[in-house]
TORPA-4810 file (N, C-alpha, C, O; in nm, 3 decimals):
<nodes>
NODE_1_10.845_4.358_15.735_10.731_4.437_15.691_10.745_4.582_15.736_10.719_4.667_15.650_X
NODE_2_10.782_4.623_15.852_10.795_4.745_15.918_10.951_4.801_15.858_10.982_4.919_15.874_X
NODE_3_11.043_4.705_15.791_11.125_4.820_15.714_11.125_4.837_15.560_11.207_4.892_15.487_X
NODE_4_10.952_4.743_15.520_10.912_4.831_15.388_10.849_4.907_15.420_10.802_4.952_15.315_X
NODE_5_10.792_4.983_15.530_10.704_5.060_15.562_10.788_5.196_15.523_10.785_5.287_15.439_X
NODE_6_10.884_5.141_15.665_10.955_5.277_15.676_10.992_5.329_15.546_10.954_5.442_15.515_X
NODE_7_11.062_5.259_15.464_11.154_5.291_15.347_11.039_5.347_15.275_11.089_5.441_15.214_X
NODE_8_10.878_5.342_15.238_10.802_5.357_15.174_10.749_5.506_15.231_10.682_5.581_15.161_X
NODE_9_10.785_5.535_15.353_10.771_5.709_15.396_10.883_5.784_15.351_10.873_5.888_15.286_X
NODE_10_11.031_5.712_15.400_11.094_5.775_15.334_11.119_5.824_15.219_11.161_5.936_15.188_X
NODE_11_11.076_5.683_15.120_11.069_5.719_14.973_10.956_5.827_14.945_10.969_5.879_14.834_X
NODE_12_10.854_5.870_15.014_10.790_5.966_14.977_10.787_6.106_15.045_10.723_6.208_15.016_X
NODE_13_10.894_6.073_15.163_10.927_6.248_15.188_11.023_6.300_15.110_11.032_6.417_15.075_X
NODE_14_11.097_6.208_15.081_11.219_6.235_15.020_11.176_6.309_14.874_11.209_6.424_14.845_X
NODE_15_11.093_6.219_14.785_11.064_6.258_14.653_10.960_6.392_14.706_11.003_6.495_14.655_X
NODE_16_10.843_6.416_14.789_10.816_6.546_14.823_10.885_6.656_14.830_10.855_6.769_14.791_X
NODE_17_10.988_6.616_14.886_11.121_6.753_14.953_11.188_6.797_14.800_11.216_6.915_14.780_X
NODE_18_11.209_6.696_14.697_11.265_6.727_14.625_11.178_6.772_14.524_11.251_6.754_14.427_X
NODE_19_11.064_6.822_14.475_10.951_6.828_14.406_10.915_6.968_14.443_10.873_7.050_14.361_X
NODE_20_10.933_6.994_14.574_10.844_7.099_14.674_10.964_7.212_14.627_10.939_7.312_14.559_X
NODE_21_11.111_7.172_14.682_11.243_7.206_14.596_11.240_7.306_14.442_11.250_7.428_14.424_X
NODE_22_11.224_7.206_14.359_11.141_7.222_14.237_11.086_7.339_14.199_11.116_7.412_14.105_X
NODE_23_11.015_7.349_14.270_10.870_7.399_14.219_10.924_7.575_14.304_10.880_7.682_14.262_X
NODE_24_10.998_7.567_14.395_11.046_7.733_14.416_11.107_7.788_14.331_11.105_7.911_14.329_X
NODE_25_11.188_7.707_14.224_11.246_7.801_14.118_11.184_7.786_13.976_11.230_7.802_13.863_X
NODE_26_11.070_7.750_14.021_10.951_7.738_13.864_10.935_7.889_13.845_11.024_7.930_13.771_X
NODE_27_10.866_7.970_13.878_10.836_8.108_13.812_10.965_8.212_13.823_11.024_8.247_13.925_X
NODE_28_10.989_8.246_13.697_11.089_8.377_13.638_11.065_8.547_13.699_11.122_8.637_13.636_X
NODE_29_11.013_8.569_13.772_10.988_8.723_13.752_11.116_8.786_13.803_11.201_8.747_13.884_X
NODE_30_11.103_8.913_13.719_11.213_9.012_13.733_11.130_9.160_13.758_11.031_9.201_13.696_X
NODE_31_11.185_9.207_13.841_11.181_9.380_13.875_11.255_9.437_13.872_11.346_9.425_13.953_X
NODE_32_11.254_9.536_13.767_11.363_9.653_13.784_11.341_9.800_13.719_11.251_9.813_13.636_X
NODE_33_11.414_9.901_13.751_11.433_10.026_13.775_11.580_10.071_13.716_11.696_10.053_13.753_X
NODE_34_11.516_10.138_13.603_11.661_10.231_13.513_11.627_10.338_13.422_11.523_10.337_13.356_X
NODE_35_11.737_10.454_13.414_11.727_10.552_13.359_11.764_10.497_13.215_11.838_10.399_13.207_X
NODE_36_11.726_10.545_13.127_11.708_10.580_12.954_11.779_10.688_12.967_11.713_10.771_13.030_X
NODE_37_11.941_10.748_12.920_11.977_10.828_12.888_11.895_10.918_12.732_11.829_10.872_12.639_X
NODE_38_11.928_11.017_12.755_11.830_11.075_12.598_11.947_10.972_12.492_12.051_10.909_12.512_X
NODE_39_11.865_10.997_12.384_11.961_10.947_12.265_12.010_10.803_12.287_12.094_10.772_12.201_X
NODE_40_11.990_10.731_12.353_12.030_10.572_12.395_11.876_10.501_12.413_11.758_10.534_12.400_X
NODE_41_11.953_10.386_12.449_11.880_10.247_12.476_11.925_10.180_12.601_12.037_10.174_12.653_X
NODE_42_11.790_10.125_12.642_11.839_10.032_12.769_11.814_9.889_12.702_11.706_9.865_12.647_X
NODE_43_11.916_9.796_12.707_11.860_9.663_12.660_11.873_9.551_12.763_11.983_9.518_12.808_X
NODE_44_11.746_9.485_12.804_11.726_9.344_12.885_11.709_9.205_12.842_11.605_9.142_12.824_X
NODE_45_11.852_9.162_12.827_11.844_9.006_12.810_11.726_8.956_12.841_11.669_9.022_12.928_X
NODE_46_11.653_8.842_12.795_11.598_8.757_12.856_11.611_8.606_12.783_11.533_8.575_12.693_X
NODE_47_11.713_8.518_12.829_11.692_8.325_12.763_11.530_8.300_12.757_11.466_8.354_12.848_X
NODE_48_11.486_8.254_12.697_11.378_8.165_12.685_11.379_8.036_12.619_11.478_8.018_12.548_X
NODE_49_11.291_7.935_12.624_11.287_7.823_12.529_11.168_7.878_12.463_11.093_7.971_12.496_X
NODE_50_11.169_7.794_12.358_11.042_7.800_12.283_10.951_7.735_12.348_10.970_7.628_12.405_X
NODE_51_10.812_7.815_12.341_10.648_7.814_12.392_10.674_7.856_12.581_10.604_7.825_12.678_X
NODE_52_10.795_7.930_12.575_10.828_8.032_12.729_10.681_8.145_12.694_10.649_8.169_12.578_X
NODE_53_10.622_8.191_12.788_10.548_8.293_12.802_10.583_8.401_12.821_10.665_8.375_12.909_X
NODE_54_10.591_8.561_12.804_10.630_8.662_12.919_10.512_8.756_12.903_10.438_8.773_12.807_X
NODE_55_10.514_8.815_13.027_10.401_8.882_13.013_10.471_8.985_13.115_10.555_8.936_13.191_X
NODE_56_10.451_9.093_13.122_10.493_9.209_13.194_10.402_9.371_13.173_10.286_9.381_13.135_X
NODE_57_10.503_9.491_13.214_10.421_9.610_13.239_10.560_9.705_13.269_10.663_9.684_13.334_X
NODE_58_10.523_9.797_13.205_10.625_9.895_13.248_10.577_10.029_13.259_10.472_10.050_13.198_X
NODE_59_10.601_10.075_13.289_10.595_10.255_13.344_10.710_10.359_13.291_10.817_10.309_13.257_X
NODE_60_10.696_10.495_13.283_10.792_10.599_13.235_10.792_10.681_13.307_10.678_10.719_13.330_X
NODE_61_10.883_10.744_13.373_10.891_10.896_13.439_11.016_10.996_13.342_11.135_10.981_13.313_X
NODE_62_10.922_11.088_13.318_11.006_11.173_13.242_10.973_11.356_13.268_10.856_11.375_13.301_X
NODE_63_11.029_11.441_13.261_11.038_11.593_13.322_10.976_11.555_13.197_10.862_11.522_13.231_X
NODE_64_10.987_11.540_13.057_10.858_11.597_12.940_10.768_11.509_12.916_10.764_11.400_12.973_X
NODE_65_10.665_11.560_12.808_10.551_11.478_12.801_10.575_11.323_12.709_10.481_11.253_12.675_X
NODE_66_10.695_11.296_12.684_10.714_11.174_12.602_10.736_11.072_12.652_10.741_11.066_12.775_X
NODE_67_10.755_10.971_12.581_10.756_10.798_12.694_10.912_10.779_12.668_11.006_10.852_12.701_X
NODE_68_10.909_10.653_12.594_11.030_10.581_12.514_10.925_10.466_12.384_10.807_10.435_12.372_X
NODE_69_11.062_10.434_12.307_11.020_10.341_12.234_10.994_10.231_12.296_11.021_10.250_12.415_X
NODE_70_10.952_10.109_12.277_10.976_9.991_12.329_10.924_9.871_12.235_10.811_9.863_12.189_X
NODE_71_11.038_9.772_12.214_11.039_9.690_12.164_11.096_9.541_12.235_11.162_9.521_12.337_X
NODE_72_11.040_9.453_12.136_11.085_9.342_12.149_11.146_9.264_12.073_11.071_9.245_11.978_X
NODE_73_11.305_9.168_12.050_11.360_9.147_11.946_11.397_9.019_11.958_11.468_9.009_12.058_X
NODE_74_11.380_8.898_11.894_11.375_8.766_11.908_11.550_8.729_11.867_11.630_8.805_11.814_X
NODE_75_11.567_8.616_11.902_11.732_8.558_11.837_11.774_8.591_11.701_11.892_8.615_11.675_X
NODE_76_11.675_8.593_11.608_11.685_8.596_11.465_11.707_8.781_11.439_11.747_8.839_11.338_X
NODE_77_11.663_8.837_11.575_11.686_8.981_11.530_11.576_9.063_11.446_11.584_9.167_11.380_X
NODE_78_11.462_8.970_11.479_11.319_9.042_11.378_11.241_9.111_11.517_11.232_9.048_11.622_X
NODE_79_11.197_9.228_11.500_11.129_9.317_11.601_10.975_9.197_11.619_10.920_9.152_11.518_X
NODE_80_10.934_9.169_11.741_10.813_9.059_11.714_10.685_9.157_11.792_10.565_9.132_11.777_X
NODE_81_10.741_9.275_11.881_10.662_9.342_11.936_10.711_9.484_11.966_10.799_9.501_12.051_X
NODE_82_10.648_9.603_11.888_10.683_9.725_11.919_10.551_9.831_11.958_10.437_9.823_11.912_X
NODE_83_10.610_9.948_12.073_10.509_10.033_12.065_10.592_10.167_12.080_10.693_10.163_12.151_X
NODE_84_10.558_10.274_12.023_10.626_10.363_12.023_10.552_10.519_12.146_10.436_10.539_12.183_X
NODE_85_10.660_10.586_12.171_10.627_10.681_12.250_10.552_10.682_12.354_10.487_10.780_12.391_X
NODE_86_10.554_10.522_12.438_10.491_10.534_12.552_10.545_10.536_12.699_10.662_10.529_12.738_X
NODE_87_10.415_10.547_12.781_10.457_10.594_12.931_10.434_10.507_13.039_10.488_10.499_13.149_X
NODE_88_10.294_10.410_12.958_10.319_10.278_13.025_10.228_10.210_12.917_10.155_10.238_12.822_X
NODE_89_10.296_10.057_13.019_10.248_9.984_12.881_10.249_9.860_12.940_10.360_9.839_12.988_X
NODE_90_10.129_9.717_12.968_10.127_9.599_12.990_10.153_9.535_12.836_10.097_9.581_12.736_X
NODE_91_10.240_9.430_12.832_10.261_9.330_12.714_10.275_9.225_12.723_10.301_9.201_12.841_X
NODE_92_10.272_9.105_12.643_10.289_8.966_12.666_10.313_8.947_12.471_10.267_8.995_12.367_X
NODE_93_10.445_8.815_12.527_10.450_8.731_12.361_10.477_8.580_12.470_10.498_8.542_12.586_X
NODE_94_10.455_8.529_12.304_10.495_8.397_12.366_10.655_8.355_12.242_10.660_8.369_12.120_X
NODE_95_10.764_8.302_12.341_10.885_8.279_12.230_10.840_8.163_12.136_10.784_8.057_12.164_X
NODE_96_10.876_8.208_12.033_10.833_8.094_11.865_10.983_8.023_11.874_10.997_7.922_11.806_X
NODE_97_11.061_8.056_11.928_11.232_7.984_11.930_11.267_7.999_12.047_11.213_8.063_12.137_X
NODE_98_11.409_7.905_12.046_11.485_7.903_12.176_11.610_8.019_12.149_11.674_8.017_12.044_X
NODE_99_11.628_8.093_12.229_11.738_8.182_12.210_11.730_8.306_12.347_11.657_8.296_12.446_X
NODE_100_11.827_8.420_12.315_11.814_8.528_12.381_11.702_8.641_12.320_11.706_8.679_12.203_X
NODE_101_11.637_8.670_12.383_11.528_8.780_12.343_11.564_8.869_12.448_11.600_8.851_12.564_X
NODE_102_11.536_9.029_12.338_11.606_9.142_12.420_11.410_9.264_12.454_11.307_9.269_12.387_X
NODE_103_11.452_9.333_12.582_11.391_9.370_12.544_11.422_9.512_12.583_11.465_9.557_12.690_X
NODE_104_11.384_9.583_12.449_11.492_9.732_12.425_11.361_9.901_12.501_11.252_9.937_12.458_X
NODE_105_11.399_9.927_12.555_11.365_10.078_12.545_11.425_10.195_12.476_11.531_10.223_12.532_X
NODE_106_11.407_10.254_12.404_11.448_10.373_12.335_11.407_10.495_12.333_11.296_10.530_12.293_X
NODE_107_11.510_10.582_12.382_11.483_10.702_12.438_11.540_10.823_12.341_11.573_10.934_12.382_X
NODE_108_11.545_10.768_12.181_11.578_10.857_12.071_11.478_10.944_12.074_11.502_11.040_12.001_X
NODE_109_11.365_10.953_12.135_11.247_11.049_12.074_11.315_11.168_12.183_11.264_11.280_12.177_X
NODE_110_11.390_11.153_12.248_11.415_11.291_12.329_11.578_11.295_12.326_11.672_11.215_12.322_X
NODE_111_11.551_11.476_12.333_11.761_11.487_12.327_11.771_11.551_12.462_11.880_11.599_12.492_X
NODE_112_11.671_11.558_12.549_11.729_11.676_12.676_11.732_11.624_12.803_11.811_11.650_12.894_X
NODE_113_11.581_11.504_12.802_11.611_11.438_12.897_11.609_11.290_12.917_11.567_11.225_12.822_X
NODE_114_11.635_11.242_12.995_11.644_11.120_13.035_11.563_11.035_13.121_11.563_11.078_13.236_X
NODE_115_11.488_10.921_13.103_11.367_10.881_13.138_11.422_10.745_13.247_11.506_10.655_13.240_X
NODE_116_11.331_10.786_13.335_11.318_10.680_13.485_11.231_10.544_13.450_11.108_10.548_13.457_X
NODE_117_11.299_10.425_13.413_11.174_10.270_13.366_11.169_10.230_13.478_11.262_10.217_13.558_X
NODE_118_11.005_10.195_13.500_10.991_10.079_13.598_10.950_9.954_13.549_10.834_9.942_13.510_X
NODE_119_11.054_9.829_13.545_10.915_9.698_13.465_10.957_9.598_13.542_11.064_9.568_13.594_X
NODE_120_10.851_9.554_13.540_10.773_9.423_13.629_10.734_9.344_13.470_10.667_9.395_13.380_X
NODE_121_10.811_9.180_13.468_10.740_9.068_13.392_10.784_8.993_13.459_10.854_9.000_13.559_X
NODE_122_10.729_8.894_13.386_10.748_8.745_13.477_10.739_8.633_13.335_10.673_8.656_13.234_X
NODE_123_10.825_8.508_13.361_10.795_8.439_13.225_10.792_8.335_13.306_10.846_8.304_13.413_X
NODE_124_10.665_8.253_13.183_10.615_8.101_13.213_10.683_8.038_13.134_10.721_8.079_13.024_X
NODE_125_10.707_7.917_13.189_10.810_7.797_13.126_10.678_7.640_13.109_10.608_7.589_13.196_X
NODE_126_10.685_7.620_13.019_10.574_7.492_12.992_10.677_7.389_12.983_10.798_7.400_12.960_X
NODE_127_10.581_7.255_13.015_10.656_7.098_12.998_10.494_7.070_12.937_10.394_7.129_12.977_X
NODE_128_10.497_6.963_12.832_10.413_6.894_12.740_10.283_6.971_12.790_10.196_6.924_12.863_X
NODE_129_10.289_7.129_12.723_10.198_7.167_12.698_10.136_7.235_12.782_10.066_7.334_12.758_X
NODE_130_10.166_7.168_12.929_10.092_7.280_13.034_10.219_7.353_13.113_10.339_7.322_13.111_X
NODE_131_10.134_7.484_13.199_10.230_7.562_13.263_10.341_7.499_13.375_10.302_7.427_13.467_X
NODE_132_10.436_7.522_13.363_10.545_7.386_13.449_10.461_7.425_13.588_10.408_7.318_13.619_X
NODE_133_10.419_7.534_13.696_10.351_7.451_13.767_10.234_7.368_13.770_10.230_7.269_13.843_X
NODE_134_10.153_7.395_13.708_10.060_7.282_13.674_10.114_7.144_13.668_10.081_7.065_13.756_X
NODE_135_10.202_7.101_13.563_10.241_6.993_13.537_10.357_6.955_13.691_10.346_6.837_13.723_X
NODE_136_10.424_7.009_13.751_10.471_6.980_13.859_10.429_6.917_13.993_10.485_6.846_14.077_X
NODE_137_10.276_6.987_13.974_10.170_6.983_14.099_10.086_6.859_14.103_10.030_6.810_14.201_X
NODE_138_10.088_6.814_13.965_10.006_6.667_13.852_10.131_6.550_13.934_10.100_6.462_14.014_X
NODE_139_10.268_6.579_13.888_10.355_6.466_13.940_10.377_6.467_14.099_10.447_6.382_14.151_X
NODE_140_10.311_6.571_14.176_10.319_6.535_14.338_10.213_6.517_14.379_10.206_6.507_14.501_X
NODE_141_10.115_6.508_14.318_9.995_6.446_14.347_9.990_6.301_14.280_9.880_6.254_14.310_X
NODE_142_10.054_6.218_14.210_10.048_6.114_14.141_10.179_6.048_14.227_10.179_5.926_14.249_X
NODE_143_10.301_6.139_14.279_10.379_6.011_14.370_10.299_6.031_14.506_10.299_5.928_14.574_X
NODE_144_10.226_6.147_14.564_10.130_6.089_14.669_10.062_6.006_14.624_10.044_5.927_14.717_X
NODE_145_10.002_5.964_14.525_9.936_5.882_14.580_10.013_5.723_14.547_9.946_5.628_14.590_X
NODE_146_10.088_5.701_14.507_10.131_5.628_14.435_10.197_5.568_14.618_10.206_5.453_14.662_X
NODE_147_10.229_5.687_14.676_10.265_5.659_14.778_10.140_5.620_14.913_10.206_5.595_15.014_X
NODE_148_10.037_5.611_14.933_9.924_5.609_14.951_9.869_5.418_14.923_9.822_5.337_15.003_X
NODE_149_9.891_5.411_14.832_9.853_5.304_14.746_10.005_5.199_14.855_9.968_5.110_14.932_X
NODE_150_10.142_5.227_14.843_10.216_5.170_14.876_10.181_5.090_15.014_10.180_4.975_15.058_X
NODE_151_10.147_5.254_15.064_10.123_5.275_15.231_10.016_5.137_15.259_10.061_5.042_15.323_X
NODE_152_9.907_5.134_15.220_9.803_5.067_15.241_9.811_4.924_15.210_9.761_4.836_15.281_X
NODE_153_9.891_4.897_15.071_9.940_4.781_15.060_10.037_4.690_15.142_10.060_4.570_15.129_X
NODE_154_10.084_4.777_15.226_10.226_4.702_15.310_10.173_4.718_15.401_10.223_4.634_15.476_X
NODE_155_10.053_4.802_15.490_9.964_4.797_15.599_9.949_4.685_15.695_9.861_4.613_15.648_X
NODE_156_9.991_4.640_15.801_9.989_4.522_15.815_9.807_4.484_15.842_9.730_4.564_15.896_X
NODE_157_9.777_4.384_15.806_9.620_4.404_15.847_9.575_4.268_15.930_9.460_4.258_15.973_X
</nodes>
């Protein structure tokens, strides 16, 4: 009885450790910092699956009063989100496909100088529908208790 016990903690630190594991490389965010030569583009990969979230924010420093372009361009190569000539800007899509999505700054609106980006996003990854931590947090609360239930059953009484 006392080495289904044991095996019944182990089996539930073990599946904790590996869950807890998990769940540190659930959220995507990226930060970064780059110059826009005039007349160019900066372009940022990003993989997604389809129904991935991103949501982000970027900023412009520039010696003139102009921003950059900024867009967004899905696998298929169709623009799904553009704004032009800005200096900052919060955005969010959600991917309709699985592929590489880019996301471009363009610094054609100026020939003299060259613009400083700051952007901050972060992308959500879903499993059946809810945000993967949500649904992560659902399956370590269901092998606690599952483990709970074990515990009490093998209890000697």
């Amino acid at each position: 009885m006392r080495t289904l016990l044991k095996l019944s903690h182990a089996f539930n630190a073990i599946t904790l450790i590996a869950l807890v594991s998990v769940l540190i490389g659930i959220v995507f965010a990226e930060n970064a910092n780059f110059i826009v030569q005039p007349q160019k583009q900066h372009v940022i990969p990003i993989g997604l699956q389809e129904t991935d979230s991103v949501s982000g924010s970027f900023s412009v420093v520039s010696d003139d009063d102009t921003g950059v372009d900024f867009f967004v361009i899905d696998p298929e190569n169709q623009t799904i989100l553009r704004f032009d000539n800005i200096k900052q800007r919060s955005f969010s899509f959600i991917a309709q496909a699985t592929g590489n999505f880019k996301l471009c700054f363009d610094n054609s609106i100026s020939s003299d100088y060259s613009k400083t980006v700051a952007l901050n996003y972060s992308v959500t990854h879903y499993i059946m529908g809810l945000p993967q931590e949500q649904f992560f947090l659902i399956v370590i609360a269901i092998v606690a208790l599952i483990g709970v239930v074990v515990y009490v059953a093998l209890m000697p009484k």
